[in-house]
C-alpha positions as CSV (number, residue, x, y, z in Angstrom):
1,X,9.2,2.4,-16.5
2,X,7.6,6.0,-15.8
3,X,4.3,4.5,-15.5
4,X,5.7,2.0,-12.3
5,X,7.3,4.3,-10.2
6,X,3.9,6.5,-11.2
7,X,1.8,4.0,-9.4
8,X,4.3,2.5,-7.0
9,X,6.3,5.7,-5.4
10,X,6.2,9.5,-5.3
11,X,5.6,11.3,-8.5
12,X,8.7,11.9,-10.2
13,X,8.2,14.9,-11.7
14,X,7.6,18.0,-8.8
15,X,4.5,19.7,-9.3
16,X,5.0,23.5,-8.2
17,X,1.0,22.6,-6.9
18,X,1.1,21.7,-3.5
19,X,-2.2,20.2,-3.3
20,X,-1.1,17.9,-5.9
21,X,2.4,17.0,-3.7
22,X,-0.2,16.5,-1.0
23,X,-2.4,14.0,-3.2
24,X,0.7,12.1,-4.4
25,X,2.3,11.5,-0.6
26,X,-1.8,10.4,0.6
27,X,-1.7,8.2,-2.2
28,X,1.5,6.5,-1.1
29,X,0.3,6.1,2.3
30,X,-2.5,4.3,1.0
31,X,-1.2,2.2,-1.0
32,X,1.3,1.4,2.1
33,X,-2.2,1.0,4.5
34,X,-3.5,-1.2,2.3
35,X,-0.8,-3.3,1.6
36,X,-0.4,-3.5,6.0
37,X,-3.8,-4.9,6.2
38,X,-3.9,-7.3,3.3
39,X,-0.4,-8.7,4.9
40,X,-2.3,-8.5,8.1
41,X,-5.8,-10.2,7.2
42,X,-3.4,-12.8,5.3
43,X,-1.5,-13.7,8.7
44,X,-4.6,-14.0,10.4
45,X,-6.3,-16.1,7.8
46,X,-3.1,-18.7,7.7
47,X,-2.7,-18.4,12.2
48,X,-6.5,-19.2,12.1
49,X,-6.6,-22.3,9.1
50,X,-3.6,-23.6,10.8
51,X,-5.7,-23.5,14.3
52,X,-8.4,-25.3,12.6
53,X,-5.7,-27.7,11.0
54,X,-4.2,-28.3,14.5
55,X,-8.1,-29.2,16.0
């Protein structure tokens, strides 16, 4: 359970270190980024096959 909400959220423990707080919130905003423009290249990819479908 620790090791999901490791990878998938904010650390739970606080680290005193900011540069470490810092790490953990860019590493949630990637994760959020990439999941945005997988869900994005995915909409495309279905809007275009569904184009080529309709052709």
């Amino acid at each position: 359970m620790a090791g999901i909400s490791k990878n998938w959220g904010p650390p739970v423990v606080a680290s005193p270190s900011s540069q470490a707080e810092t790490s953990g919130r860019s590493l949630v905003v990637n994760q959020s980024l990439t999941f945005l423009t997988v869900a994005f290249f995915a909409k495309y990819l279905a809007e275009a096959w569904n184009f080529r479908v309709t052709l």
